[in-house]
N, C-alpha and C positions, 0 to 999 in steps of 0.2 A: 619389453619396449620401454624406455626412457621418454620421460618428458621431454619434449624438444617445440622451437618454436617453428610454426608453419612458414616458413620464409624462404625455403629452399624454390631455387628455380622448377626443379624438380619432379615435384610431390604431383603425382597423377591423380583426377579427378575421380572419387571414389573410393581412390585407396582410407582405409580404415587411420592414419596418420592425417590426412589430408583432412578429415573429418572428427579430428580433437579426441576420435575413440584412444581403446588402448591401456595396458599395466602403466600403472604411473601416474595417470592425469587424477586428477584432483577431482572428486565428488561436492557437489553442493548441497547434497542431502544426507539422508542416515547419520547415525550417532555421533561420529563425529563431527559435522556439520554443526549439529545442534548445541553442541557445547560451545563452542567458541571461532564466530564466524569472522570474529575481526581479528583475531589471531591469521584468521586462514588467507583474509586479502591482504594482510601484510606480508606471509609466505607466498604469494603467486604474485606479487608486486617487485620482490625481491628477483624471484623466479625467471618473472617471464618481463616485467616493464610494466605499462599504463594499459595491456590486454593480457587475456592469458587465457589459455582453453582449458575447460572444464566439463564437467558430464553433471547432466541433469537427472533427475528421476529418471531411473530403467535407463540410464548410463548413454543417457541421449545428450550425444555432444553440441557443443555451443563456444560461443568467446563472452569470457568474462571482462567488461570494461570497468577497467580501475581510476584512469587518471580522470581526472575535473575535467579537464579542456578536450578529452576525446569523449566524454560522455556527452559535453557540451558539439561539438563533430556531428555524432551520429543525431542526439537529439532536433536539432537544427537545420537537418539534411535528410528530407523524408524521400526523395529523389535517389541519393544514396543508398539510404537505411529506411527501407519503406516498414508499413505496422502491417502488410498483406500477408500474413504467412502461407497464401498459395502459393507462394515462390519458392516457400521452405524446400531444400531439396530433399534432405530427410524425408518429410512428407510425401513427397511427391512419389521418392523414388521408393515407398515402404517400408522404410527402416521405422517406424512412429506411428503406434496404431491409434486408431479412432478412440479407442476406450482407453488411451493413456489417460493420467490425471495431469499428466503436463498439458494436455489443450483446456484444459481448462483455462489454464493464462495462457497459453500463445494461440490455441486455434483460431481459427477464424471465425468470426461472427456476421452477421446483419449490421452492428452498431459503428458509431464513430470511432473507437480506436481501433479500427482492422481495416480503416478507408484513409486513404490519403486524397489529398487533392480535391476537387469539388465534390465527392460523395462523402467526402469527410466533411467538407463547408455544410454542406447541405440539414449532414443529421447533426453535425454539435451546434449548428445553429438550434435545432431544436431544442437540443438540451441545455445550453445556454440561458435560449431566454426563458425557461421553464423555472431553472435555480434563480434566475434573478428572480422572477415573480414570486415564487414560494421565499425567499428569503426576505422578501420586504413583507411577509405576514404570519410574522409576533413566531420565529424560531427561537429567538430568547425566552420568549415567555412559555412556550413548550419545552423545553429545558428544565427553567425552573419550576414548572410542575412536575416532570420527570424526576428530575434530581431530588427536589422533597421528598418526594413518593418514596423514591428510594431510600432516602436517608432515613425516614420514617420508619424503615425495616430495624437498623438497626441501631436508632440515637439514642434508646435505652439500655443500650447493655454495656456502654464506656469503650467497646473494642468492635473490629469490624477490618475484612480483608477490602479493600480497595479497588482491588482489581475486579475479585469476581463478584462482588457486592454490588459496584459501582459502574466503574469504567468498560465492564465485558460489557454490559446490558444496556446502558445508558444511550449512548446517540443509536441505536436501534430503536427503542421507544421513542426518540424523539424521529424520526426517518418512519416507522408509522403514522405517525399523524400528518406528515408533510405528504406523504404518498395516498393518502387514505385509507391506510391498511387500520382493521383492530387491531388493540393495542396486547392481545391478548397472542397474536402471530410474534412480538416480537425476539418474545425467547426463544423460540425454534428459528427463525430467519438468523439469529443471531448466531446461533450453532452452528445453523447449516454453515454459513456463511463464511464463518471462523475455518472452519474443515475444508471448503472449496482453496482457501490460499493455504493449509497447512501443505495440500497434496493427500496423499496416500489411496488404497485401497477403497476408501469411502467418501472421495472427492466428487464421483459423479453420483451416486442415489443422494448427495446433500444436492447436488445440483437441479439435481430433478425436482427435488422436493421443493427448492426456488421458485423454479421456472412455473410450477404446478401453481403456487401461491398466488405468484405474478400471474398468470394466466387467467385466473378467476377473478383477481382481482381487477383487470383488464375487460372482463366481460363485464363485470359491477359497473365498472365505470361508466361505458357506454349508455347502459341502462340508467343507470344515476349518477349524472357529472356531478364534480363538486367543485372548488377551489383547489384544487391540490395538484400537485405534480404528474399525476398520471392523468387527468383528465387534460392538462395541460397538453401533455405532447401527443393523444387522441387527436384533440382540436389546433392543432398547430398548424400552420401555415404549410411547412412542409412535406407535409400528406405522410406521413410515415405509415407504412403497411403493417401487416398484424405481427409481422415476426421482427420487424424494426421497434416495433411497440416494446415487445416482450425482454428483448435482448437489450434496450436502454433501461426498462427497470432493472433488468438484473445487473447491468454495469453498475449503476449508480446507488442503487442499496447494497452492494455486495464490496464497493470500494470504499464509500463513503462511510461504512459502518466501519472495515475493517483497520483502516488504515486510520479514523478518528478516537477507536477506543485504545488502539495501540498509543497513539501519542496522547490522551488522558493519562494512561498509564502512565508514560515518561514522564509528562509533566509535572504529577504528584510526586512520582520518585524525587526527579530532582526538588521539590521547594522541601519535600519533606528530610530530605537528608540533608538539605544547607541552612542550616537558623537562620543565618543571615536572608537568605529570600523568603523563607517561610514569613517572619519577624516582618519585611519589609513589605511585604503584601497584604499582614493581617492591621497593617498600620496606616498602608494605602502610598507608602515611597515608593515604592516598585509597583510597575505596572506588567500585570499577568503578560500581556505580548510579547515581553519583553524575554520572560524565560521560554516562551511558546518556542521563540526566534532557535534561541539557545538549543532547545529538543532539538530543532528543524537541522540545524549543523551537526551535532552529535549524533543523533539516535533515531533519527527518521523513521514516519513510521513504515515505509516498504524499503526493506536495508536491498533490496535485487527489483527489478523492475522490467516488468520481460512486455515486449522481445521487438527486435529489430531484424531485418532479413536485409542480406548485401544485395541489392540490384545487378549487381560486376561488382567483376574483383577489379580490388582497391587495396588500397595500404593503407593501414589502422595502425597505430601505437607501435609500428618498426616490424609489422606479422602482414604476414600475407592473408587477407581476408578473400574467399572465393565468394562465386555468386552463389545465392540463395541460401547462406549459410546462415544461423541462428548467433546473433548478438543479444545479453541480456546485459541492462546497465547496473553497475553498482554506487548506487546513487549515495550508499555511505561511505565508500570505499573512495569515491569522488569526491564528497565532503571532507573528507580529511586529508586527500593527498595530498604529500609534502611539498610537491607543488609550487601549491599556492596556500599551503598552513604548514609552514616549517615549525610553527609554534601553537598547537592546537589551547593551550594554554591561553594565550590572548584572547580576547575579549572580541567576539563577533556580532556586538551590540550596534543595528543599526545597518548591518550589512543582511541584504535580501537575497545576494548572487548563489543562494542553497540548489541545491538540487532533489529537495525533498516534495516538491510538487512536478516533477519531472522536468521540462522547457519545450520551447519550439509550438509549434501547431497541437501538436496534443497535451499540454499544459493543463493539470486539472483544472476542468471550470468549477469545480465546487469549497476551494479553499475560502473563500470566504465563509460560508455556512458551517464549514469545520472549525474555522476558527471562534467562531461564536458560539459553537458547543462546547467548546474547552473552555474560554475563556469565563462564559457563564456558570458550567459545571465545578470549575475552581472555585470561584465565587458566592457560589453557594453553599458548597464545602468548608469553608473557610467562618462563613458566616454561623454557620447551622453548628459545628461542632467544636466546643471550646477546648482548649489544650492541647490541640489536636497534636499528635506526636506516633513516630516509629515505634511499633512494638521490636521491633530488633535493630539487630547494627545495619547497620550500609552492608556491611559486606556480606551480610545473611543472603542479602536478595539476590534471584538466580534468575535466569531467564535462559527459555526454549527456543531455537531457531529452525526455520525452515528453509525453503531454498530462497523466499521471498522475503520473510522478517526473522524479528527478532523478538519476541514477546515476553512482557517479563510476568513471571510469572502466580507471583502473589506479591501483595503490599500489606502487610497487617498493621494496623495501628490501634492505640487507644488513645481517649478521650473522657470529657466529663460526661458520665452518664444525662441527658437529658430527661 
């Protein structure tokens, strides 16, 4: 079987074509995947246009959205492209079992990103005003006690990997203290956490091991409320039940960690490979936001962002899309297309229009508090370690991908011993 695009009047509901399976279609996982995933959406860009079908873990098909303006489509059209994966027909019809590691990102939850419409209003209302509260109380200054801590480990030895020194562990210890967790769960949350969006074989006992965490810690709470985010959405206005409780800790420490050390990561890549922003930062010309912005277009930190399910068939990007079929967006793959960056080169200083916080009604509501973890974590970085400099070239650094990101995967540097 040949790659072909589902456009045919034709294509009977169910047939194995009809539903992206099939020799030929393009994997978003396993080895090759992981090497070079922007290679791959320039080959299914080519291929197939601004959509293209692909197979997910255990060869579960889906439409990959490439172009800006159709991810900007579906994200904006929850009516269309709803977040309910009861619709999935996959699911429905057994092709996708419960113990897949792919529901882990698409299944269905309790929480706000699997509701649309007023039971979505209802629970991100929660979680909204929960992150606003907790962010108006001292998350920079949790940081910069984290980030010392850290840096403490290793500012006498002159050298030090960045990644998993720094950036793995970092805004997890600071996401304990905002959630009320000990600070002493955060290595393991962090793991786990990491492993839930890698996929594989050990997606769900890390999930369980979450959920277990959050669950006691849930019960802590009620018993001893504090200031913090989980006792917040306990006492929230709108009554969230026990498995609404559980299922927004686990959205929000399991995104917000992942998706914030991944772009720590990029953001040191980039200042530390271009003297010129390293230099203008350590000098105070350049303002940190500024290269954050830059990450946010290039390297986002979730390069696939699952999942959308067609309401009815509709026309996407010149393909026949059926109902209940699986959309995941490629929110990097959309940042760059030719599009509207014929010139990836130019300069995207000051432009917002990314798709690195998703858009539409499910828009992350915690990009502010991300952004103050990075920006403070650089900060203090910068501050704390003099001479700070690449132990290798640029083009040493390698980074691992899964069907969701792109992670890079060591940073080593040295410095003046402290």
């Amino acid at each position: 079987m040949t790659e072909q695009p589902l456009n045919g009047p034709d294509v009977p509901r169910g047939c194995p074509v009809a539903h992206g399976g099939g020799d030929g279609l393009t994997r978003l996982y396993g080895p090759d995947a992981a090497i070079d995933p922007i290679g791959i959406y320039a080959r299914l860009r080519k291929q197939h246009g601004a959509v293209a079908p692909v197979l997910l873990e255990g060869d579960v098909p889906a439409w990959l959205v490439l172009g800006y303006r159709e991810n900007r489509r579906v994200l904006d059209n929850p009516r269309q492209f709803s977040r309910d994966s009861r619709i999935w027909r996959d699911w429905m019809e057994g092709r996708v079992e419960s113990t897949s590691p792919l529901m882990q990102m698409v299944g269905w939850r309790p929480d706000c990103v699997s509701q649309d419409g007023e039971p979505h209003r209802r629970l991100r209302g929660a979680v909204t005003d929960n992150l606003q509260a907790v962010s108006g109380r001292g998350i920079r200054r949790h940081v910069t006690h984290f980030a010392n801590k850290q840096i403490d480990a290793f500012a006498d030895r002159g050298s030090a990997d960045l990644v998993a020194e720094y950036a793995e562990y970092l805004p997890m210890l600071v996401l304990t203290r905002v959630f009320g967790l000990a600070e002493s769960e955060g290595r393991r949350l962090a793991e786990s956490s990491a492993q839930v969006i890698k996929g594989g074989a050990e997606a769900l006992v890390h999930n369980d091991r979450i959920m277990q965490i959050l669950g006691e810690l849930a019960e802590r709470k009620r018993a001893e409320p504090g200031s913090d985010f989980t006792t917040g959405l306990l006492e929230h206005q709108a009554d969230l039940d026990d498995d609404e409780i559980l299922n927004h800790l686990r959205l929000v420490l399991i995104t917000a960690h992942t998706t914030t050390s991944n772009l720590l990561a990029r953001v040191l890549q980039l200042v530390l490979t271009d003297s010129n922003r390293l230099s203008g930062l350590v000098s105070g010309q350049l303002n940190i936001s500024a290269v954050v912005e830059e990450v946010m277009w290039n390297t986002p930190p979730l390069a696939v962002l699952p999942g959308r399910f067609a309401t009815s068939d509709l026309e996407l990007g010149g393909h026949r899309v059926q109902e209940g079929d699986l959309l995941v967006l490629g929110l990097t793959a959309g940042n760059v297309d030719p599009e509207i960056r014929p010139d990836i080169g130019i300069s995207v200083h000051g432009n917002q229009s990314h798709l690195a916080f998703s858009g539409g009604p499910h828009e992350c509501p915690g990009q502010n508090i991300g952004q103050a973890i990075i920006e403070t974590a650089v900060e203090v970085l910068l501050h704390r370690l003099s001479g700070l400099r690449l132990a290798v070239t640029a083009d040493e650094l390698t980074s691992t991908a899964s069907t969701w990101e792109a992670r890079l995967d060591g940073l080593p540097v040295e410095f003046s011993p402290s």
